[in-house]
Gaussian input, Z-matrix of N, CA and C with variables (Angstrom, degrees):
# hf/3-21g

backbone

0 1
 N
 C     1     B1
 C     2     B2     1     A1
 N     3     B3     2     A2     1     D1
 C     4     B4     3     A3     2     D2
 C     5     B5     4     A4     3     D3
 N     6     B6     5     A5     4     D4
 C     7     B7     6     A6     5     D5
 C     8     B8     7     A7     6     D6
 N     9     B9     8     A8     7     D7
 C    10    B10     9     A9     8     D8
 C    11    B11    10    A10     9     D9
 N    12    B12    11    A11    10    D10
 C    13    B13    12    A12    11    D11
 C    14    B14    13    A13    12    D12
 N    15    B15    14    A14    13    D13
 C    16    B16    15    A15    14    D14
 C    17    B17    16    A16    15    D15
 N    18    B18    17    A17    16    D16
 C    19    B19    18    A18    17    D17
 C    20    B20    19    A19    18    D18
 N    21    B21    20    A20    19    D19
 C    22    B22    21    A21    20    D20
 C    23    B23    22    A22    21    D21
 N    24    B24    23    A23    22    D22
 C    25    B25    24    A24    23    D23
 C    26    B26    25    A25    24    D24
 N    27    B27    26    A26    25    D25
 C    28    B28    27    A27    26    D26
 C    29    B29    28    A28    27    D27
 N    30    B30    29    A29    28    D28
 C    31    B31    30    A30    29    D29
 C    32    B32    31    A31    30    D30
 N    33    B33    32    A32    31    D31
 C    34    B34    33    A33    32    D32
 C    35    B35    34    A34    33    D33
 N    36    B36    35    A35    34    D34
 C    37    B37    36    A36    35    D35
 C    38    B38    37    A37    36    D36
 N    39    B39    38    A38    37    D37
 C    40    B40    39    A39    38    D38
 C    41    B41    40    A40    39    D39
 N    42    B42    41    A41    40    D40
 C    43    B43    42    A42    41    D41
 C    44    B44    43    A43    42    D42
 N    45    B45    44    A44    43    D43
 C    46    B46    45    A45    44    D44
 C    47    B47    46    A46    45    D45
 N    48    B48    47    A47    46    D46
 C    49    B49    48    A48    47    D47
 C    50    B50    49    A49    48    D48
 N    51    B51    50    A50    49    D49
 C    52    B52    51    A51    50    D50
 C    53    B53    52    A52    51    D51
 N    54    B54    53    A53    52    D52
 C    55    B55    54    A54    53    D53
 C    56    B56    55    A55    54    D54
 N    57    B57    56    A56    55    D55
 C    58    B58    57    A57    56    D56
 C    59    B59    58    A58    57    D57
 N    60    B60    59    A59    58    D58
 C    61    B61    60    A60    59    D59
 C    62    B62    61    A61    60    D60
 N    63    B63    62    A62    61    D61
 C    64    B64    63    A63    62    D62
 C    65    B65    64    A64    63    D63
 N    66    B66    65    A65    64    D64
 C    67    B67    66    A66    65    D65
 C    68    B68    67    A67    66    D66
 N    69    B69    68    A68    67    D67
 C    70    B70    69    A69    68    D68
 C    71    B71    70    A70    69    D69
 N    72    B72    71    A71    70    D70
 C    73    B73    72    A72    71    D71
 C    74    B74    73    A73    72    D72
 N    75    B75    74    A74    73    D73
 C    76    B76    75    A75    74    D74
 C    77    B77    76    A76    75    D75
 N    78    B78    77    A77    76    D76
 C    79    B79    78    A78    77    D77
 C    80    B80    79    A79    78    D78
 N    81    B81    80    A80    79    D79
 C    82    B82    81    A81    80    D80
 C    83    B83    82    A82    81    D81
 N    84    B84    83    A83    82    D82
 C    85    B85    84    A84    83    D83
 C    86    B86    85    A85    84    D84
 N    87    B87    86    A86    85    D85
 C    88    B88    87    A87    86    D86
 C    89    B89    88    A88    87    D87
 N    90    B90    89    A89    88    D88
 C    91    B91    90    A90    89    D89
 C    92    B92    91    A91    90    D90
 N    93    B93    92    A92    91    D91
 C    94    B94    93    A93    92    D92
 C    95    B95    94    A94    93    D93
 N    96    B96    95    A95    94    D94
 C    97    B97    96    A96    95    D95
 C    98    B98    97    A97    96    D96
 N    99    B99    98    A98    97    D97
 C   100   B100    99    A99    98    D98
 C   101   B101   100   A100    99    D99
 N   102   B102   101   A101   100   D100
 C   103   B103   102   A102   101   D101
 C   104   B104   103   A103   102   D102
 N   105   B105   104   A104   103   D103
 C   106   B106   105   A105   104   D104
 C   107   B107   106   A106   105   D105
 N   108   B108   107   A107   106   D106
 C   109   B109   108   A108   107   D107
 C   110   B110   109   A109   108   D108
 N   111   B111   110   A110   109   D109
 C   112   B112   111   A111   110   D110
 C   113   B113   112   A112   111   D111
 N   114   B114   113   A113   112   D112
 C   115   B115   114   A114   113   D113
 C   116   B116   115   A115   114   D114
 N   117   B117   116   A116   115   D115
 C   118   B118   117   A117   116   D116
 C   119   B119   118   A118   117   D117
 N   120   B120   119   A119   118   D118
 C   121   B121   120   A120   119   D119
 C   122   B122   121   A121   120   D120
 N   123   B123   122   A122   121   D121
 C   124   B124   123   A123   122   D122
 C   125   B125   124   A124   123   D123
 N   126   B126   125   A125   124   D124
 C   127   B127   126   A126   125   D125
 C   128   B128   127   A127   126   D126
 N   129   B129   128   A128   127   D127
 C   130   B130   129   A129   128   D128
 C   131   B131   130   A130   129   D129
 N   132   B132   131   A131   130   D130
 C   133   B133   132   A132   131   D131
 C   134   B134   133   A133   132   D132
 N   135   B135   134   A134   133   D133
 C   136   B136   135   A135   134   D134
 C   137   B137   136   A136   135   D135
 N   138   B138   137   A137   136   D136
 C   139   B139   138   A138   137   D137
 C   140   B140   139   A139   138   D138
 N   141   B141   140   A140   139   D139
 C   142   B142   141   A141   140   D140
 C   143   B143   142   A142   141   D141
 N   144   B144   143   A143   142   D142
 C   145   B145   144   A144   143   D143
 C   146   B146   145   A145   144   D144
 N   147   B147   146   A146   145   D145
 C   148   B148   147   A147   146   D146
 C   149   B149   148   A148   147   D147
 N   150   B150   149   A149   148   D148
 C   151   B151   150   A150   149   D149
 C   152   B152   151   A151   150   D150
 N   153   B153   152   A152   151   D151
 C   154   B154   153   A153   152   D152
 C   155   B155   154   A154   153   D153
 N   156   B156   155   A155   154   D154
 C   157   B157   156   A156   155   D155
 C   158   B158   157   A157   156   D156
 N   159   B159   158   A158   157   D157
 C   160   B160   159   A159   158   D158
 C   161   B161   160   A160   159   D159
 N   162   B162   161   A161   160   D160
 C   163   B163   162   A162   161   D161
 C   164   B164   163   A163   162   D162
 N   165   B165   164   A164   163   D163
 C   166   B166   165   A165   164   D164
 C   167   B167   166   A166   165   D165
 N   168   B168   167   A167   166   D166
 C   169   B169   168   A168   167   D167
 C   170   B170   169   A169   168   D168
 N   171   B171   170   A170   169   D169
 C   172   B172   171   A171   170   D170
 C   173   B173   172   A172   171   D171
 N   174   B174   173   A173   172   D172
 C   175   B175   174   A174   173   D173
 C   176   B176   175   A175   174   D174
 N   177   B177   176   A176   175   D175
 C   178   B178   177   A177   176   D176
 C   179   B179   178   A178   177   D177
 N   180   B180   179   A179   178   D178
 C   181   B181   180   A180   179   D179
 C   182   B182   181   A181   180   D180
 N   183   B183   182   A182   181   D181
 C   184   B184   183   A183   182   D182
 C   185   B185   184   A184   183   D183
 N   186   B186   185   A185   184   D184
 C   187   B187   186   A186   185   D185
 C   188   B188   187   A187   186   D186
 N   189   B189   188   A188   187   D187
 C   190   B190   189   A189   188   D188
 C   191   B191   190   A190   189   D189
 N   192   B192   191   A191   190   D190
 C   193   B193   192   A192   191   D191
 C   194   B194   193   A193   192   D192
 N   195   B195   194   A194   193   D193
 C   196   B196   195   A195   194   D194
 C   197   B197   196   A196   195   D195
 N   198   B198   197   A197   196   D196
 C   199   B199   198   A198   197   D197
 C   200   B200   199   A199   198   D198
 N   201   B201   200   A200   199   D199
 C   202   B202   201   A201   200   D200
 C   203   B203   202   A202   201   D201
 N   204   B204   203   A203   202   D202
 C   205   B205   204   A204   203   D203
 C   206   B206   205   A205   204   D204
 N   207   B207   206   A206   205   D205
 C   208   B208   207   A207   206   D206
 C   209   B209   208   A208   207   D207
 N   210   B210   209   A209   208   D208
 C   211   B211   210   A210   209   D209
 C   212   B212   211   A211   210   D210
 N   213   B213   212   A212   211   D211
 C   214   B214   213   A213   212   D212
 C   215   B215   214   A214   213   D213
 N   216   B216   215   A215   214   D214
 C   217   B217   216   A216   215   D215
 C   218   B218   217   A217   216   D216
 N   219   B219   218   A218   217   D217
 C   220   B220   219   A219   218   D218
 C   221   B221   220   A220   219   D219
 N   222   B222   221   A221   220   D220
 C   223   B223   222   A222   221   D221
 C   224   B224   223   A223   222   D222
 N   225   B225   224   A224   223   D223
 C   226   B226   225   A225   224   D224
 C   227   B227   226   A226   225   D225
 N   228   B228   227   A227   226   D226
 C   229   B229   228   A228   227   D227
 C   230   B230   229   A229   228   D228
 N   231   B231   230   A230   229   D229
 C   232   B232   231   A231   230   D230
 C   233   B233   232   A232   231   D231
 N   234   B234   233   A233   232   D232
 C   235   B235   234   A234   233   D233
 C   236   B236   235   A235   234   D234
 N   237   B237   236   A236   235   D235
 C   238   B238   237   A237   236   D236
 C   239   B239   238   A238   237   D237
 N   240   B240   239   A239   238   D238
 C   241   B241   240   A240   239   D239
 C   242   B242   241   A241   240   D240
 N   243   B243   242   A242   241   D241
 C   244   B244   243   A243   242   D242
 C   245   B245   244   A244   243   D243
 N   246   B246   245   A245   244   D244
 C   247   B247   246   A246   245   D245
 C   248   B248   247   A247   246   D246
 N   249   B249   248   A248   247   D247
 C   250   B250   249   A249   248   D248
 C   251   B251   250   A250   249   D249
 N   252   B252   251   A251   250   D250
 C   253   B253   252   A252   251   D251
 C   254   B254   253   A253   252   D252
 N   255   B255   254   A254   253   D253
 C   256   B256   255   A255   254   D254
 C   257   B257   256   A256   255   D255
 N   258   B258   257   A257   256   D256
 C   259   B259   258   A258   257   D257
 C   260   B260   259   A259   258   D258
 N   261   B261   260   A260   259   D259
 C   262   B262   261   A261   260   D260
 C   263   B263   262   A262   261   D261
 N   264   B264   263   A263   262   D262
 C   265   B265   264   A264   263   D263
 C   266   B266   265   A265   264   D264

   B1=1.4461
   B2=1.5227
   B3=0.9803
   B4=1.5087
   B5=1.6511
   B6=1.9096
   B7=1.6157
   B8=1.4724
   B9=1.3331
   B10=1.2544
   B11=1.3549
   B12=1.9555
   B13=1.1929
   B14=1.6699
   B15=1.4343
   B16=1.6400
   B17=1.6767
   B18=1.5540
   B19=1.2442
   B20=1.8179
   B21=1.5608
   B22=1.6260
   B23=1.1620
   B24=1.6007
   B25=1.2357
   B26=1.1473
   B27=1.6092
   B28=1.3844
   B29=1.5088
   B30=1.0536
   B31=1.8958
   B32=1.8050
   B33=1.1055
   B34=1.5117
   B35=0.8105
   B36=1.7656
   B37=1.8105
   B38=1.4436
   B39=1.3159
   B40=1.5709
   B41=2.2332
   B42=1.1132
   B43=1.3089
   B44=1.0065
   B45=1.1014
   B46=1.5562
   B47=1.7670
   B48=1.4108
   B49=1.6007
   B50=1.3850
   B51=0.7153
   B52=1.5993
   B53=1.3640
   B54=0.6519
   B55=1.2200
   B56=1.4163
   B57=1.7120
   B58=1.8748
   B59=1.5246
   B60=0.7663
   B61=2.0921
   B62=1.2984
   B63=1.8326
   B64=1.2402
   B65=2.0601
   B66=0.8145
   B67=1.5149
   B68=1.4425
   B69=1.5212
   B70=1.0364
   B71=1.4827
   B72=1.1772
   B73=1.7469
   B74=1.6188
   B75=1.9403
   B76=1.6232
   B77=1.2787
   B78=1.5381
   B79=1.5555
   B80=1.0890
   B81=1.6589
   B82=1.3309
   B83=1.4654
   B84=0.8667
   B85=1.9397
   B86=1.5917
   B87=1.8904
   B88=0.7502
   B89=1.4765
   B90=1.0323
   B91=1.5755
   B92=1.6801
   B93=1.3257
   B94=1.5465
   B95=1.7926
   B96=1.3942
   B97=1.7794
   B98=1.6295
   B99=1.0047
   B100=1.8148
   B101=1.8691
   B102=1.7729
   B103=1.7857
   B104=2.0070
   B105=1.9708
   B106=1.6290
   B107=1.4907
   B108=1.5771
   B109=1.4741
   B110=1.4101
   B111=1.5168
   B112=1.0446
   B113=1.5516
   B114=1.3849
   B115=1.5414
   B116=1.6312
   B117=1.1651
   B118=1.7432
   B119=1.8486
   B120=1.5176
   B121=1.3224
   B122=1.3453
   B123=1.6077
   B124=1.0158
   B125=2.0374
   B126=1.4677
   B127=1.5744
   B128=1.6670
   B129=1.3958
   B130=0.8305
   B131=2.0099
   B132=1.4872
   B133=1.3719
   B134=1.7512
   B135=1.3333
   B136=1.8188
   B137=1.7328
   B138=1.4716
   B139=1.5337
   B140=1.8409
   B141=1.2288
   B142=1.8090
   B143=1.8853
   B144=1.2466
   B145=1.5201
   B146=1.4602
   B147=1.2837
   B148=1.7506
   B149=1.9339
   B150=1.2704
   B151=1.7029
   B152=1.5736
   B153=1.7108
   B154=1.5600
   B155=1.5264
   B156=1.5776
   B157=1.0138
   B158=1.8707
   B159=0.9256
   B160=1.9805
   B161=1.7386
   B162=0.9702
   B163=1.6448
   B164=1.4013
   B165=1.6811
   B166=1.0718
   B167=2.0826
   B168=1.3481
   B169=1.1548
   B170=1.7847
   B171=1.4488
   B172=1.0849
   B173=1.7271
   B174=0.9925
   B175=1.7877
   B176=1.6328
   B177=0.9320
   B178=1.6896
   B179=1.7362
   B180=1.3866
   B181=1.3708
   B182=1.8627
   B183=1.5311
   B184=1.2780
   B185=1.7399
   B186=1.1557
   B187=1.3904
   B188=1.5261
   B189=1.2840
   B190=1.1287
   B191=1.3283
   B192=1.3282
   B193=1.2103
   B194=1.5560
   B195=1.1445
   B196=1.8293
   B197=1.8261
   B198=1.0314
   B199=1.6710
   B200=1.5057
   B201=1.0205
   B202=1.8702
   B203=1.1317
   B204=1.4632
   B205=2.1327
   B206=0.9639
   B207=1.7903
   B208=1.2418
   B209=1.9353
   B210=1.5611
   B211=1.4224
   B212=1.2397
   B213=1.1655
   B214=1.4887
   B215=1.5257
   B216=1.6337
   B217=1.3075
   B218=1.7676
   B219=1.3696
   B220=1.4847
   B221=1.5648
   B222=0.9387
   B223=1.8382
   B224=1.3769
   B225=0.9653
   B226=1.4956
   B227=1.5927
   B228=1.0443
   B229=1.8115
   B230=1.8766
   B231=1.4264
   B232=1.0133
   B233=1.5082
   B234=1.8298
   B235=0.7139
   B236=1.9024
   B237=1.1007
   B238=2.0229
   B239=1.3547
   B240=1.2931
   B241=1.0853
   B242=1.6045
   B243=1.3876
   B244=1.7091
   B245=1.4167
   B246=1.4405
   B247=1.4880
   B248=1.7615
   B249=1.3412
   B250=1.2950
   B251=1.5720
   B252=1.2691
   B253=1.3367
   B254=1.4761
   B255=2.0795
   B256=1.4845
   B257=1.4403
   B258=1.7088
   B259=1.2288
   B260=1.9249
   B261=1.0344
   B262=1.5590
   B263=2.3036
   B264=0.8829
   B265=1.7971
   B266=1.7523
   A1=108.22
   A2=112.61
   A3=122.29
   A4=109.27
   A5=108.63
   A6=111.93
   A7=93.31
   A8=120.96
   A9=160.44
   A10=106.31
   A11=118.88
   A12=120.67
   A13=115.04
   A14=91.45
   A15=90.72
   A16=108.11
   A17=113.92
   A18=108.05
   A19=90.95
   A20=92.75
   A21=87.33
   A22=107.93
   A23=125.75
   A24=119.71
   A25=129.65
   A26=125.49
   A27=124.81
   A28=119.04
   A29=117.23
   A30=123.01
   A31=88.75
   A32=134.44
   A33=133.26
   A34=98.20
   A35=142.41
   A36=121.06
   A37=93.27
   A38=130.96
   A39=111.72
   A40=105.70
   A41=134.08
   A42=105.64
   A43=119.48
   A44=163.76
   A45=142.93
   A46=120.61
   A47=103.05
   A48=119.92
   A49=130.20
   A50=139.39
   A51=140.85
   A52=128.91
   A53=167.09
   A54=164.06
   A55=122.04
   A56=120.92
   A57=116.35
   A58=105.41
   A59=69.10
   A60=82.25
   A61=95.54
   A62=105.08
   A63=102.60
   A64=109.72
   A65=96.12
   A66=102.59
   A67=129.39
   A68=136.01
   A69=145.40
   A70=104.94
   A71=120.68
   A72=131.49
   A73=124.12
   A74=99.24
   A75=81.80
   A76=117.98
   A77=120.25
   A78=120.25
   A79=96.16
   A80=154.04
   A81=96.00
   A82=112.82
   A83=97.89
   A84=113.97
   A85=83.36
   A86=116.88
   A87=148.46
   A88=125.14
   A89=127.80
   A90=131.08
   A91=111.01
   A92=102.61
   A93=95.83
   A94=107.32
   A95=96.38
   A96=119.35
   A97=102.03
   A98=106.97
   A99=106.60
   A100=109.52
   A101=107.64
   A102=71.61
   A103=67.03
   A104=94.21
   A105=105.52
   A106=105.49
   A107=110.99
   A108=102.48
   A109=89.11
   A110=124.56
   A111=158.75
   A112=117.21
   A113=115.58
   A114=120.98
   A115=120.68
   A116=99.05
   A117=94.33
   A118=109.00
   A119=90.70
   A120=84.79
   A121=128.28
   A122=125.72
   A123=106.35
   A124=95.15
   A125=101.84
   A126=94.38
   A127=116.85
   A128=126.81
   A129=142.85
   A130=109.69
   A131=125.61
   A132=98.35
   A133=101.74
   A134=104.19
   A135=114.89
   A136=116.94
   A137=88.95
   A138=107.80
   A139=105.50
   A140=108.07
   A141=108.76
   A142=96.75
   A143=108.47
   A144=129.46
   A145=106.03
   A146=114.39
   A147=124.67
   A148=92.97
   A149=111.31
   A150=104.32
   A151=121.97
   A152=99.67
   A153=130.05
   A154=112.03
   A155=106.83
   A156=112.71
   A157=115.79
   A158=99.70
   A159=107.85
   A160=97.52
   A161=120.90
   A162=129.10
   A163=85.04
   A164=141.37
   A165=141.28
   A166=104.50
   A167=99.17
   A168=96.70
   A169=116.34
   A170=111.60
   A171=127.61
   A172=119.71
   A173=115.22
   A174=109.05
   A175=83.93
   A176=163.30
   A177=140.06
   A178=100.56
   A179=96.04
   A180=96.60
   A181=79.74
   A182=117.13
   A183=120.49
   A184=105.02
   A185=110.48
   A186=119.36
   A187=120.40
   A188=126.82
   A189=115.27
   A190=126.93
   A191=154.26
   A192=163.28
   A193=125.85
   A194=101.06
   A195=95.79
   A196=100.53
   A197=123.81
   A198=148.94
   A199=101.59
   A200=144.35
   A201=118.23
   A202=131.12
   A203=108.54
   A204=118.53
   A205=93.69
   A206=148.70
   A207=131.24
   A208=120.42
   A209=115.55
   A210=142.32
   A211=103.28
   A212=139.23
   A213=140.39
   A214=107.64
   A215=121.34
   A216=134.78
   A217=102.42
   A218=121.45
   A219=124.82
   A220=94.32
   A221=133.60
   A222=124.09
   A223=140.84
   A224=126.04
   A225=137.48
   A226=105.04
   A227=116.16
   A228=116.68
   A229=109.40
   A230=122.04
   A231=114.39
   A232=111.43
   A233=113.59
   A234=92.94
   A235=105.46
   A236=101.84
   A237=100.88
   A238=118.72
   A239=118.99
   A240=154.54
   A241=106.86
   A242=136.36
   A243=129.14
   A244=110.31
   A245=106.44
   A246=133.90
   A247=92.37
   A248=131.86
   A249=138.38
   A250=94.13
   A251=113.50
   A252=125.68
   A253=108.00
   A254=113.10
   A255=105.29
   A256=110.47
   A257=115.48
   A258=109.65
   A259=133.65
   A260=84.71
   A261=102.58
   A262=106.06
   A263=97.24
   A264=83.03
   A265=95.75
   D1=172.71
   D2=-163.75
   D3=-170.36
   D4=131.26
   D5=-178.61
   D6=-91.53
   D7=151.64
   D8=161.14
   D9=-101.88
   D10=115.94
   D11=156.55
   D12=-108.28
   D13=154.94
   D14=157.39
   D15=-167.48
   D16=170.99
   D17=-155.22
   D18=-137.10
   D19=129.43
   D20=177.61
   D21=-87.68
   D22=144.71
   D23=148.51
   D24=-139.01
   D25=166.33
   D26=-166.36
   D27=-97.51
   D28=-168.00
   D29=-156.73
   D30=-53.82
   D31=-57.48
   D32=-170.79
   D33=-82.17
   D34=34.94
   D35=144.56
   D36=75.24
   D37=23.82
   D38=-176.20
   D39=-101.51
   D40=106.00
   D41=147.17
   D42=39.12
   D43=117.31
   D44=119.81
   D45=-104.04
   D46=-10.20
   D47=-174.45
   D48=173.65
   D49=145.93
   D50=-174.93
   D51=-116.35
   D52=148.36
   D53=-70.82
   D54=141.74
   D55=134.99
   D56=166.85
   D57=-145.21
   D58=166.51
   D59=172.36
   D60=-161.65
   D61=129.65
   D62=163.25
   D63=-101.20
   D64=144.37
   D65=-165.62
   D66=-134.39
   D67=116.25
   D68=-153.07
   D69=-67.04
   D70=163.22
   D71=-169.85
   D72=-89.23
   D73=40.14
   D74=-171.36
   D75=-102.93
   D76=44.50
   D77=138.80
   D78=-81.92
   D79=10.08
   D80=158.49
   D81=-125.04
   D82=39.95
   D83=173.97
   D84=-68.96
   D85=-179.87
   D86=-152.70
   D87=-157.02
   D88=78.87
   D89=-175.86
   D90=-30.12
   D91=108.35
   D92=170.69
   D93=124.12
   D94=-52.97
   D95=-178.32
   D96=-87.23
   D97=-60.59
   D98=-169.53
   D99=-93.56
   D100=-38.43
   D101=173.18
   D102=-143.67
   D103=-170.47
   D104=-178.69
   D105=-102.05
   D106=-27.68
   D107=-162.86
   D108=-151.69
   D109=151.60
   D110=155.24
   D111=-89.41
   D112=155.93
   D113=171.36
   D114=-158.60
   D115=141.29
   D116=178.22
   D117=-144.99
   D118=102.47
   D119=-171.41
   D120=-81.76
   D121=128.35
   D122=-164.40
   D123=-142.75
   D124=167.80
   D125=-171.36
   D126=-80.13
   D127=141.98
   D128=167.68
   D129=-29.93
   D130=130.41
   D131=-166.34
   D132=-95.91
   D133=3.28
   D134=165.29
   D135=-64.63
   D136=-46.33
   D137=-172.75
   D138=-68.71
   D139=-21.32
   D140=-161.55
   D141=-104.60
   D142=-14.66
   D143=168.98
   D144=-73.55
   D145=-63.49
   D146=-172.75
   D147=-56.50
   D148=-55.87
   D149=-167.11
   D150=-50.97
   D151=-49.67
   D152=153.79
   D153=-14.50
   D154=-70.06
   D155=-168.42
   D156=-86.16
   D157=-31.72
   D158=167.19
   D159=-52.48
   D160=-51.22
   D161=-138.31
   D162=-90.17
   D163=-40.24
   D164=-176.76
   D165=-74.60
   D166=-28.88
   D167=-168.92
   D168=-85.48
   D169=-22.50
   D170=153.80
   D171=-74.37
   D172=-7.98
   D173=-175.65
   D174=83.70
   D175=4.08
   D176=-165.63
   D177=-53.68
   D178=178.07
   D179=-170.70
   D180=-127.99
   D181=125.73
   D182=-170.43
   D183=-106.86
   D184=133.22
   D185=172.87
   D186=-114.27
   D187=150.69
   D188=168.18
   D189=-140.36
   D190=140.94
   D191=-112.37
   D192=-171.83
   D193=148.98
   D194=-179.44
   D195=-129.47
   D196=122.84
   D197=-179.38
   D198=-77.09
   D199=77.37
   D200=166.64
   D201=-91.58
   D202=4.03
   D203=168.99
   D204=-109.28
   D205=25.58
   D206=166.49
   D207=-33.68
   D208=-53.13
   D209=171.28
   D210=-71.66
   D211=-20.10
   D212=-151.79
   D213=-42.25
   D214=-50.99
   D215=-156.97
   D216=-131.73
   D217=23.60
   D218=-158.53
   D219=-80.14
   D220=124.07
   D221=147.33
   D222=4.88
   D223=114.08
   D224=178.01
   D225=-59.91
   D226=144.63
   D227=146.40
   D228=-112.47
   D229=-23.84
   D230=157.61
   D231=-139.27
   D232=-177.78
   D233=-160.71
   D234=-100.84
   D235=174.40
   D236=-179.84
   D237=-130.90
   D238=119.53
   D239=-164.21
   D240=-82.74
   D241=102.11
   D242=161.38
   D243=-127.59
   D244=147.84
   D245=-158.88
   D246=-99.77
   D247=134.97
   D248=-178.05
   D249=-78.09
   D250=137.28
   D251=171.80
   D252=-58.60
   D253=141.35
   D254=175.74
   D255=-53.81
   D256=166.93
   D257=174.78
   D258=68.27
   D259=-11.18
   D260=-175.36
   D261=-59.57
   D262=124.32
   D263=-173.68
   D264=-122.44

């Protein structure tokens, strides 16, 4: 595992908050050795065109959004094993 910092800041470069994530090591898995297939699901850009155009054609009022725990709690197929970072208290 491994911490991730970062530091927000505002229009004058000042601080405003900080930030961590501690985060598991899968750059260094290995295609082939550690898993077979990868995936990243993402929408068709025909399908996000067709809605576009319905939603314009109805007057809809279109919103848009970003999800980042979509996987948060998704199902295992096996199980995964992590080592607590040294030093960790």
């Amino acid at each position: 595992m491994k911490w991730l910092w970062k530091n927000k800041r505002d229009e004058e470069n000042t601080v405003i908050r900080n930030k961590s994530h501690l985060v598991t090591k899968g750059y260094a898995q290995k295609e082939g050795v550690d898993f077979e297939e990868s995936f990243a699901p993402v929408a068709w850009l025909e399908a996000v065109r067709l809605f576009i155009a319905y939603a314009a054609h109805k007057s809809f009022i279109v919103y848009q959004m970003d999800v980042k725990t979509t996987f948060l709690y998704g199902p295992l197929k096996e199980e995964v094993y992590v080592n607590q970072p040294d030093g960790f208290v």
